[in-house]
N, C-alpha and C positions, 0 to 999 in steps of 0.2 A: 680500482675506481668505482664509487659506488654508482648504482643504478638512479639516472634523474626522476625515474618514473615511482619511486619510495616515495623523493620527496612532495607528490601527490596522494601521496598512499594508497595509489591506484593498485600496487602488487599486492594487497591486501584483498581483492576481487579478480580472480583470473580472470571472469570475462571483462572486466570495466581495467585490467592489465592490456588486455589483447586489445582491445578496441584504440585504449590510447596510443598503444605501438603504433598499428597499423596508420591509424591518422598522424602519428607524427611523423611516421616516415614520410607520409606523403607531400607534408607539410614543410619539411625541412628539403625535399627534392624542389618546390616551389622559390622557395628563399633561394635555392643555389643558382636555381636561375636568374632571379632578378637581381642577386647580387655582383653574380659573376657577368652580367647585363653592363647595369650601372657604373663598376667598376672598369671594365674595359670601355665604355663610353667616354668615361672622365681621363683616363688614362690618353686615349687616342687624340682628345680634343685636346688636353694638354698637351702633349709632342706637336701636332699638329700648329697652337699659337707660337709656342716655345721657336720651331721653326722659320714661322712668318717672321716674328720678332727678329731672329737673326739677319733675315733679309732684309728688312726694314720693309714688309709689305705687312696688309691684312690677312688676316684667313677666309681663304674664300668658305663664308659662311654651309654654303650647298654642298662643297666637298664636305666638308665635316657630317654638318647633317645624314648624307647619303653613308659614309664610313662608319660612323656612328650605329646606322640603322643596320650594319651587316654583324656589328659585335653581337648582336641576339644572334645573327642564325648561326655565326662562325666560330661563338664562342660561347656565349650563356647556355642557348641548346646544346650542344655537343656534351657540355659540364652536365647537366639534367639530363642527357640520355643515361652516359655513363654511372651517375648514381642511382638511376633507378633501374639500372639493367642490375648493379649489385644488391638494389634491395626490392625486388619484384614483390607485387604485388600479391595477396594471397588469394581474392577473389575477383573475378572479373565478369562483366557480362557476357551472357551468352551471344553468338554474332549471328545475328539475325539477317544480315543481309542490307542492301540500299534499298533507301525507299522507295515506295512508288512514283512516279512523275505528281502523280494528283498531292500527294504527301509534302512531298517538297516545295508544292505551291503552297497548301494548308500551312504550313508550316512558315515560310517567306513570308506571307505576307500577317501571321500574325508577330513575326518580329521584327515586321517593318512598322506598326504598330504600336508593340512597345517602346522599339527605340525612340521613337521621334515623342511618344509621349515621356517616356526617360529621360529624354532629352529636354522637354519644356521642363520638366522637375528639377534637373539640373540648371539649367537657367536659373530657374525660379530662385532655389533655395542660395544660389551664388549671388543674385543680386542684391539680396535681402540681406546675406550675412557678408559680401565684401562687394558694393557695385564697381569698382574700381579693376575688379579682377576681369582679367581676358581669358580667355578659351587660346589657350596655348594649342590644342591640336589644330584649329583652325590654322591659326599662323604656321603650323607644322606646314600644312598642307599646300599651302601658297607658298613660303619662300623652296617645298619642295618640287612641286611642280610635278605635270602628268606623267610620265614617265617615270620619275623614282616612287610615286604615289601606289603606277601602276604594278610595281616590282612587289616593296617593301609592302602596300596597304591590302593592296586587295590581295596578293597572290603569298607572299611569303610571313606576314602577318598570322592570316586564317591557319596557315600549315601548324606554324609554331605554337600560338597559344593554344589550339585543339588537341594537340599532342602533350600540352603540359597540362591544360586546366581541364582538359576531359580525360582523354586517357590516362595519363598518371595519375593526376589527383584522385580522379572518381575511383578510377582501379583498386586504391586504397581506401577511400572516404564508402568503400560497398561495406564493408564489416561494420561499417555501424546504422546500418539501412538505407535501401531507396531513400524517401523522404531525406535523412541528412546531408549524404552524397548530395544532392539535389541545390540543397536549402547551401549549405557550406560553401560548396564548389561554385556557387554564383556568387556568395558571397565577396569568396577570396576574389573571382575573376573583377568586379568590380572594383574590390579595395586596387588590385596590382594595375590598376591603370591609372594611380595616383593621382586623381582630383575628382573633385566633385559634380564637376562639367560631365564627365564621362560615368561616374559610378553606379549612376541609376538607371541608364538605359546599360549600363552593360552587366547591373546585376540581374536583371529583367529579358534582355536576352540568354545572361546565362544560365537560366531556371528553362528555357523553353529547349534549351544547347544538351543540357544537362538531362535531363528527359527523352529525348529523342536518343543519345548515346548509351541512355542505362535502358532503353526500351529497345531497341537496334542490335548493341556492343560494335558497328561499326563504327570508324571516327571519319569516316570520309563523308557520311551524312552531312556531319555541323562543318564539315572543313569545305565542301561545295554550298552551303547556306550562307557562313560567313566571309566567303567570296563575294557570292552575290549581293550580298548584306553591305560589305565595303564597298563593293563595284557601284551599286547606287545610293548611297548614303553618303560616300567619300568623293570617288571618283569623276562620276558624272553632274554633281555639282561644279569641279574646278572646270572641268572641260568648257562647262558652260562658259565659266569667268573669264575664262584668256579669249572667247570669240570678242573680237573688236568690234565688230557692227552692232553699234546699241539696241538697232529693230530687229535684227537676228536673235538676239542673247536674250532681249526682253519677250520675244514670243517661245525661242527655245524653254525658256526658263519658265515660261506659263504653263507649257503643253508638260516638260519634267514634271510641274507642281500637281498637276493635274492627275499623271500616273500616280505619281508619289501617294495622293489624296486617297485613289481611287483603290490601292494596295493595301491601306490602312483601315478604310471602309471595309473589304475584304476579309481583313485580319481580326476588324471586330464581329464582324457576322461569323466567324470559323470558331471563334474565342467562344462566343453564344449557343453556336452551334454542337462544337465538340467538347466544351469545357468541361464538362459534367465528364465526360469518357475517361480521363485522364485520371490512372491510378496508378500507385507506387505501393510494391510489394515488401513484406516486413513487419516493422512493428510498427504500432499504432502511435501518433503523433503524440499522443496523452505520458504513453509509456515512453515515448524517445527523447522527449524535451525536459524530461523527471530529473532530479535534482542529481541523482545518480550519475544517469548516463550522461547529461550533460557535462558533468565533471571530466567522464575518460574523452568526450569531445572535442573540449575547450581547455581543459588543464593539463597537458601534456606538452614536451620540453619543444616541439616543430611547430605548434599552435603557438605558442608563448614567444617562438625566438620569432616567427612571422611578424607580432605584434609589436614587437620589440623593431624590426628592421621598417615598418611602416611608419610607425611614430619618429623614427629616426630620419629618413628619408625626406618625409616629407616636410618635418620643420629644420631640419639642419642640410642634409644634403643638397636637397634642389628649388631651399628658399633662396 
């Protein structure tokens, strides 16, 4: 079987070889998950009508939903452990330990911050290029309700994607610098949440996610962040919505906006403050984005078959 990585002519340069390896492997551990995701979701939801049908009932939409939501951690993840335990990593970060209490505020509330300005971009750019389109996670979140929200968003969510889009990916995306690891792995983490509602505050968190893991090498940092990221972003918005007392909800939900504000404010004074601090060790941005290196980055058979299943996905599978 010949080698895919010829037809780059990347074996032509051992290091711009190695680089490509490394990133593909990492990349093709990504795809296994979101495939072996997607497919088990489609698969479950189908038995699932197929069976109401027999009955002659509906499917309860929420069971689905909730069933659906466990194929990531009880099948996607388990597939993505397993290939990356055979194809480990070669460099990793050093494990630095959790961060301080002050850290993990500094840090919160500048990604409470980005998201929500991520988030107006997302709006933004959705309306102008399809106003007609809805914010599918929203709807996730209400026909899910607090309780599954609480399970799958905030708690079992954080686990899974910081184990695949930080620790795996970056583990691998380090052989070809800080900076890229960084730049890439927020990339991917935005594109894998397939729309555009979500891609910008969650590429934007994941450059801040992605940082703190390659400065750290623990993954419990970003995995306690994006807890708390979900817990008020997601969670404590619905809570708000099911309270029935209009003068409850409407002052609840003043006093929420008001922290909410008040974290962001926060986020951008820390952004100001510490922004300038923040450096990534390796090669120089000039040297890493070179026609070259971008080649073993971007043209290698796990980067391509990603590209190939996003394009896929998104206009055939889940239009």
């Amino acid at each position: 079987m010949p080698d895919l990585f010829s037809i780059f002519n990347l074996k032509e340069n051992k290091e711009l070889y190695d680089l490509g390896k490394a990133v593909s492997a990492g990349m093709i551990g990504v795809v296994i998950f979101l495939v072996a995701d997607a497919a088990a979701q489609l698969i479950l939801a189908g038995v699932i009508r197929l069976m109401a049908a027999q009955n002659g009932t509906e499917p309860d939409m929420e069971l689905v939903m909730t069933l659906a939501s466990c194929m990531q951690y009880f099948v996607a993840l388990p597939a993505a452990f397993i290939y990356f335990r055979l194809f480990p990593a070669v460099k990793k970060p050093y494990d630095d330990g959790l961060l301080e209490p002050v850290g993990f505020v500094v840090f919160f509330c500048m990604c409470m911050l980005l998201m929500y300005a991520g988030n107006f971009v997302g709006n933004t750019v959705m309306y102008f290029a399809d106003p007609q389109a809805e914010n599918e996670v929203s709807e996730y979140l209400l026909e899910s309700g607090p309780l599954s929200t609480f399970i799958f968003t905030v708690i079992a969510a954080p686990i899974a994607e910081e184990f695949i889009f930080r620790k795996m990916l970056i583990d691998h995306l380090l052989s070809a610098g800080e900076g890229t690891a960084v730049i890439i792995s927020a990339v991917i983490f935005g594109a894998a949440h397939g729309n555009l509602f979500q891609f910008f505050y969650a590429f934007l968190i994941g450059l801040i996610f992605a940082y703190i893991y390659i400065r750290t090498g623990n993954i419990f940092n970003t995995v306690i962040l994006h807890v708390l990221i979900n817990l008020v972003g997601g969670l404590l918005p619905l809570l708000i919505y099911t309270i029935d007392n209009d003068v409850i909800a409407e002052t609840t939900y003043e006093a929420y906006a008001f922290i909410v504000l008040s974290f962001c404010v926060g986020g951008l004074v820390c952004l100001i403050r510490y922004g300038a601090h923040f450096r990534l060790r390796g090669r120089e941005l000039k040297e890493m984005w070179s026609g070259e290196w971008l080649r073993g980055v971007l043209l290698n058979p796990g980067m391509l078959i990603f590209l190939v299943w996003t394009v896929f996905s998104e206009l055939i599978l889940y239009s």
